[in-house]
C-alpha positions, 0 to 999 in steps of 0.5 A: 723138255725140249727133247720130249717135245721132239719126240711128241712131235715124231710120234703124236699118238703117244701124246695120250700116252704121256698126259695118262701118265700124269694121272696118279692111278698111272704112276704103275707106267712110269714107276716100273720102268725097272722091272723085268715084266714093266707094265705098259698102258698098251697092256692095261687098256687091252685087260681093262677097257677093251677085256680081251680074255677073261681076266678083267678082275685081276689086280695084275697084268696078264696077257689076253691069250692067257686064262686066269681064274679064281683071282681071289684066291691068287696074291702075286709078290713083287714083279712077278704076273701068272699069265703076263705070257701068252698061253698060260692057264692059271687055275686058283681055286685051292690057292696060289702064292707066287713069290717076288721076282718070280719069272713065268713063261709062256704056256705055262700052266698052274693048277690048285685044284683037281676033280675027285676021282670019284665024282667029276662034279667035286674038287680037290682043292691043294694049295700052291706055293712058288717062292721068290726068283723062281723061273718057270719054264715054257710049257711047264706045269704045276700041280696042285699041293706043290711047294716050290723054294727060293730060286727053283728053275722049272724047265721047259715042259717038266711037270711038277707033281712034288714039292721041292721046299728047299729051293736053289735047284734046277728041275726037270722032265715029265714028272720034275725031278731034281737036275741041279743045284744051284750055289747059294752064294751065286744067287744074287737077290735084287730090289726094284726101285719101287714096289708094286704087286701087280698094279698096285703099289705095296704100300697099298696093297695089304688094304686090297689083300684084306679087303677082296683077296682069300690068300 
């Protein structure tokens, strides 16, 4: 106690910081301390209150250089937020899965959708699918129709225009092509303390999916 009132003291503009805290709504501060992308108040008011960016709706954090569209057609797992990174375009018209843990870099782009090559005015709409402990690269691009399993690493730039369900595997180049495999036994899964889908807790969150999400 007295520490904390130390450090209130050096530091008096988080004191409204640590009151929000207290509030349950806010328990996404302090219970995912643990998480390899942890959510600050600082991220939330940027999203929420002031609406840097465009995605305002988004049920979970991203970053207000990134865009992010068709929020209900997107359902993010456990620790992992499509645009948490500066410059991501993430486009969900055709439906994205994005598995637990799974690590999005900067700049990265997503697509579900594409314009018919006969008429610019309609889309094609094709579903994505990333699984859990992915790592997509800087700068790497996912097309529509493509199916990514467990423990996929995208590397930087590549563009990934094909499925690879089978997962474990290291991708690369411009279209993505199959670099390495990855030793299952070597993988290791984890498990944070809590669970939250974005800033919601999931035990909430099959609610909030039935009630306002497609996916």
């Amino acid at each position: 106690m007295f520490q904390k009132l130390k450090f209130i003291l050096r530091n008096p503009l988080q004191l409204p910081i640590i009151l929000v805290q207290k509030i349950p709504y806010f328990r996404f501060i302090t219970e995912t301390d643990d998480y390899q992308c942890r959510i600050t108040f600082e991220l939330w008011f940027i999203q929420k209150i002031l609406n840097f960016g465009n995605s305002k709706k988004a049920y979970w954090p991203t970053h207000y250089t990134s865009k992010v569209y068709d929020i209900e057609n997107i359902y993010v797992g456990i620790d992992t937020y499509p645009g948490f990174s500066n410059g991501c375009y993430i486009q969900g018209k055709g439906g994205i899965v994005v598995g637990d843990y799974t690590q999005i870099a900067p700049n990265v782009i997503i697509v579900s959708a594409n314009h018919d090559v006969y008429d610019s005015r309609k889309h094609i709409c094709s579903s994505v699918k990333i699984g859990k402990y992915c790592w997509i690269g800087a700068g790497a691009k996912i097309m529509p129709g493509v199916t990514l399993g467990d423990w996929t690493i995208v590397g930087a730039g590549a563009v990934v225009t094909k499925s690879f369900e089978g997962g474990h595997c290291v991708l690369g180049g411009v279209p993505a092509k199959l670099i390495k495999m990855l030793d299952k036994e070597k993988c290791i899964p984890f498990k944070n303390k809590i669970d939250y889908n974005g800033y919601i807790r999931s035990d909430k969150f099959q609610q909030y999916r039935s009630k306002y999400l497609k996916v």
